[in-house]
C-alpha positions in Angstrom: 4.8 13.9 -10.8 8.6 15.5 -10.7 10.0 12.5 -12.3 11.1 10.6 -8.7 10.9 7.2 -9.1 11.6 6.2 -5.1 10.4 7.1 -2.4 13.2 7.6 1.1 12.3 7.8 4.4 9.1 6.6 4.7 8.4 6.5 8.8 11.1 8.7 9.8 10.8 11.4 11.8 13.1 14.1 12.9 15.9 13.5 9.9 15.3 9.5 10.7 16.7 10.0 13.8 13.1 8.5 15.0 11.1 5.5 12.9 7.2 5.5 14.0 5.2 2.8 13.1 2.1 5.0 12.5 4.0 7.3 10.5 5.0 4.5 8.1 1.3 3.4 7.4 0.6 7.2 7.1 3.7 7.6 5.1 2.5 4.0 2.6 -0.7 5.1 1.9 0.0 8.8 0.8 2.9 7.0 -1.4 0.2 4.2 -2.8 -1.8 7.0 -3.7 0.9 8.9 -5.5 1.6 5.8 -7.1 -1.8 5.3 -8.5 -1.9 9.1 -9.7 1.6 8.9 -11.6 0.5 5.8 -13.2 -2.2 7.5 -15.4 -5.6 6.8 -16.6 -6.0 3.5 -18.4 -7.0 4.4 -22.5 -8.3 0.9 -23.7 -11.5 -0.1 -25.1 -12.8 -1.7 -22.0 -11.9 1.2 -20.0 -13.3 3.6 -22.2 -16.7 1.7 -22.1 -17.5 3.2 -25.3 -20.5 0.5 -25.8 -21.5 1.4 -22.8 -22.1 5.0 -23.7 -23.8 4.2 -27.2 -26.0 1.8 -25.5 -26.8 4.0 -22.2 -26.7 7.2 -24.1 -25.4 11.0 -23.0 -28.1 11.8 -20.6 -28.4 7.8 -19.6 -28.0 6.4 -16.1 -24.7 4.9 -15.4 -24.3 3.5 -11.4 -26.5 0.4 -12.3 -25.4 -0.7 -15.2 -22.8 -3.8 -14.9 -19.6 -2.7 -16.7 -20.0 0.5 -13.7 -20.5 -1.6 -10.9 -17.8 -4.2 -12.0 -14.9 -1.2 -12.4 -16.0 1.1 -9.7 -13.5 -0.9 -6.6 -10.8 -0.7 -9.1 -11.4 2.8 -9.8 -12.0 4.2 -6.5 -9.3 5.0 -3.9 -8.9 2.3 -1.2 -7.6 4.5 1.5 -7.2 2.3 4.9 -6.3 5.8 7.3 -7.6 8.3 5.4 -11.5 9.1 6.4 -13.6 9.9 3.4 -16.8 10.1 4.8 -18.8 13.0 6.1 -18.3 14.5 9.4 -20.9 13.4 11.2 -20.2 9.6 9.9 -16.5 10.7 11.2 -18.1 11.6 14.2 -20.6 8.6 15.0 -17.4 6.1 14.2 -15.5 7.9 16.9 -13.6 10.9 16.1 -10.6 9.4 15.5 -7.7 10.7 13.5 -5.6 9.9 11.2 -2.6 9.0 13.5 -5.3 7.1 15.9 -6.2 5.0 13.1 -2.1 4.1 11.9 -1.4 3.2 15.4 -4.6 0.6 15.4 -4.0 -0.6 12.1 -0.2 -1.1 13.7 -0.9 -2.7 16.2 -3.5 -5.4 14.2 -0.5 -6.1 11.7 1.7 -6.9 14.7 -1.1 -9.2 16.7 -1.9 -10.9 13.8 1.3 -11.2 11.5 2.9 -14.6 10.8 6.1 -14.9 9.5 5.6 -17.5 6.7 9.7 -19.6 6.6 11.2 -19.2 4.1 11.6 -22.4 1.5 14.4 -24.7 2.0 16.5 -23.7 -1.6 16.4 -20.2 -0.4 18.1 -20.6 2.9 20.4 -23.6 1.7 21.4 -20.5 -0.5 21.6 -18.2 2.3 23.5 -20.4 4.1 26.1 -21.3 1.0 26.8 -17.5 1.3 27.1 -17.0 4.9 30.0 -19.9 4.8 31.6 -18.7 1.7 31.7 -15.2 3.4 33.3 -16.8 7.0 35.6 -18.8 4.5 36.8 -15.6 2.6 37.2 -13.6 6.1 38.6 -16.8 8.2 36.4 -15.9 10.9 32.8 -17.7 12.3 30.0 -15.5 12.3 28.4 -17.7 15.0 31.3 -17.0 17.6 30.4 -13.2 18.1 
């Protein structure tokens, strides 16, 4: 939008004195969005769906016709914390805000999050360096 091509600080509060989980998911998905918006509108024949308007026509129907229904999850916003329903659906599914929502969603990621190892070549390499660093220094990392 201004040119800014990263993004500092997301779930920091209080000058990053304070990190809150919530706040990062908050934080992500305003800065996906901002993402998608500063990445344009796709102009390609596909997208366009030019045969799509000759063979529907001006005044035609649209929603059920397959190009629509094949591009309208791509098109759409995929907000995760961000309610878009109506009130009352906001309402019947509980009230909750925003901030409710990022602290359940963090709490799923860390019940259910697995950290996958790492392959073998990638920590023989981090290994190589750790040594080559204790040999530079003279010191072992391991006896602090």
């Amino acid at each position: 939008m201004a040119g800014v091509n990263i993004i500092y600080g997301l779930g920091m509060l209080a000058q990053g004195i304070t990190f809150d989980y919530a706040q990062l998911l908050i934080d992500n998905e305003i800065a996906r969005m901002i993402n998608e918006v500063v990445g344009g509108i796709a102009v390609n024949r596909n997208d366009l769906a030019l045969e799509v308007i000759q063979s529907v026509g001006a005044a035609g129907e649209y929603v059920s016709h397959e190009h629509t229904y094949t591009r309208f999850r791509d098109l759409a916003s995929q907000n995760k914390l961000i309610y878009r329903g109506t009130r009352d659906a906001w309402q019947h599914a509980g009230s909750k805000d925003m901030t409710t929502r990022a602290y359940e969603e963090a709490k799923e990621i860390f019940d259910t999050f697995e950290v996958k190892p790492l392959p073998n070549d990638v920590v023989k390499k981090m290994r190589d360096i750790v040594n080559e660093a204790e040999d530079h220094y003279k010191v072992s990392l391991s006896d602090k």
